[in-house]
N, C-alpha and C positions, 0 to 999 in steps of 0.2 A: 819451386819448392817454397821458397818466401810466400807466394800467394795463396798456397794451403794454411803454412803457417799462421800467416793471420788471420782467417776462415775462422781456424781450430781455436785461437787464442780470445777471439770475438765471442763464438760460440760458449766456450766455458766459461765467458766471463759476464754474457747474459744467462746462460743455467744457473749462475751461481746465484744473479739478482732475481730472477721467478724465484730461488730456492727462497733466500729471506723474504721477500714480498708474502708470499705464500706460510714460513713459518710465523710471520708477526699475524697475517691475518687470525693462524690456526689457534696462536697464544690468548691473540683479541675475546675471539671467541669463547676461548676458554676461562678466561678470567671473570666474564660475568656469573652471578652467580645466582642460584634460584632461590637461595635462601629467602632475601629480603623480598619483600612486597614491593613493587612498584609506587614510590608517591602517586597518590591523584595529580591530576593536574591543576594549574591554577586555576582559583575560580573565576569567573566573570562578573565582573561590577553588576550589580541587583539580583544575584542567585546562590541559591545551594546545590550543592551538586553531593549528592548522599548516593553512593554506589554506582558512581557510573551516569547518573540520569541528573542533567542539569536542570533544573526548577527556578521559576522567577519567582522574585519579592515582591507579594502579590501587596502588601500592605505588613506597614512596621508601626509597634505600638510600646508604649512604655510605663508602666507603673511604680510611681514613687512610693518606695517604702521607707521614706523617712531618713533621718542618720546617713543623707549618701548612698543611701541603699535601691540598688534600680532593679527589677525584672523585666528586660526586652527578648519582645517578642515578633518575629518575622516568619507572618502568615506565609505561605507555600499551597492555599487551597480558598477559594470562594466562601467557604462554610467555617474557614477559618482552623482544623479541627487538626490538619498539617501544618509543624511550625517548627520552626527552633525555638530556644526557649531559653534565655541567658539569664542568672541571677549574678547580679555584681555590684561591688562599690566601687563608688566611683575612683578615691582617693587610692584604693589597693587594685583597681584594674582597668581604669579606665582613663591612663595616665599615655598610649604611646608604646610601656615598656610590653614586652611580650609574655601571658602568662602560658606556662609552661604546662601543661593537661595531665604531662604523665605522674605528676606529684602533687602532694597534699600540701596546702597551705601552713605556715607556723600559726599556731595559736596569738589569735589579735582581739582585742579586748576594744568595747565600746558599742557591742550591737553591730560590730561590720558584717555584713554577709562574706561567706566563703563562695567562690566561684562554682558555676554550673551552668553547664552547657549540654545542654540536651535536644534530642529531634525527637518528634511526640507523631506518628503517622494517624491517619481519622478515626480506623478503629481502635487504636491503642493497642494492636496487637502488634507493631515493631515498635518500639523506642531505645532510647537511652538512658542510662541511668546514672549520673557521672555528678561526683561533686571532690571540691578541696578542704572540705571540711575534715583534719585530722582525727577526728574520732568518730566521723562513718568509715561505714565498713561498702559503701559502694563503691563504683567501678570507678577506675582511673583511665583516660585512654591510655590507648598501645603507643602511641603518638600524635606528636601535633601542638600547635599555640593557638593562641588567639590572643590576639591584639586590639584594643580598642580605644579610640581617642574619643573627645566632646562632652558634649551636656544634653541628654535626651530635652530637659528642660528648657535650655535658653537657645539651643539650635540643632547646629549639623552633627549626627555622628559616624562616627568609619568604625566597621567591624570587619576584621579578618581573622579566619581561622584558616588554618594551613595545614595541609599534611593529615590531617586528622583519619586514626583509624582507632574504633570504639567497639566497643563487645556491645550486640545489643540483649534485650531480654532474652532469647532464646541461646544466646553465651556463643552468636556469631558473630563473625568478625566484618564490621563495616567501614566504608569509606567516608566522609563527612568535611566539606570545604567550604565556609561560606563567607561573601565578597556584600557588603553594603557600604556604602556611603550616600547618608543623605538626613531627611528630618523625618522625626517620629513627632506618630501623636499620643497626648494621653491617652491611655486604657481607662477601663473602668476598676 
């Protein structure tokens, strides 16, 4: 009788461990939730990666506009015609700190440019339209930063943008990641 005992007392005492095993899986599962988006993943050092499709930096270029004011531009196409396309100062974003996409800059005095980061496809029939200019009325992303350190001019620079999801012109919702570090050259 002892030896059933213990059978029986083994027995309910692994039914009981499948039973939790089994309910934390059921809870696991249940706790994700479909609401949120998926981040993109991170991007890879020399690319953009815009909906899923990783694209290299085919060539990086930069035009000073004076006052610290830079517009870099990272071809994505031979004809050049695919690009991101970042307007920024240096002193308000090109410090390390992370700017933040889903909001508008405070109002800054002296000719600074406000932030813009956009992706331009060859025909110009996807883009972006995104700035932190407080008193436009374009698009803000849904989310995301970017980050960028250096001196287009005196050498190396690192650009990240992360996480980024942006309404494009036709008011759909896209993915957008892009990972450089290295030297640009003047534009025209």
């Amino acid at each position: 009788m002892k030896h059933n005992n213990f059978f029986a007392n083994a027995a309910s005492k692994a039914l009981a461990l499948a039973t939790v095993v089994m309910m934390s899986a059921a809870f696991t599962a249940c706790s994700s939730s479909n609401d949120e988006p998926t981040p993109p993943p991170s991007p890879k050092a020399g690319t953009v990666t815009f909906e899923g499709e990783e694209k290299p930096i085919l060539k990086a270029e930069y035009e000073d506009k004076l006052n610290g004011n830079y517009f870099l531009l990272l071809y994505l196409s031979a004809d050049s015609k695919e690009k991101i396309e970042l307007h920024l100062n240096k002193d308000l974003h090109m410090n390390g700190s992370p700017v933040v996409l889903t909001k508008r800059e405070k109002k800054h005095e002296g000719g600074k440019l406000y932030w813009v980061a956009d992706y331009h496809n060859p025909d110009k029939s996807l883009f972006t339209n995104t700035t932190g200019d407080p008193d436009s009325n374009s698009d803000l992303y849904l989310a995301g930063t970017l980050t960028v350190t250096g001196d287009p001019k005196s050498g190396k620079v690192s650009i990240k943008l992360e996480n980024g999801r942006v309404k494009d012109n036709n008011r759909e919702e896209r993915t957008l990641t892009v990972r450089y570090s290295g030297t640009m050259t003047e534009g025209e």
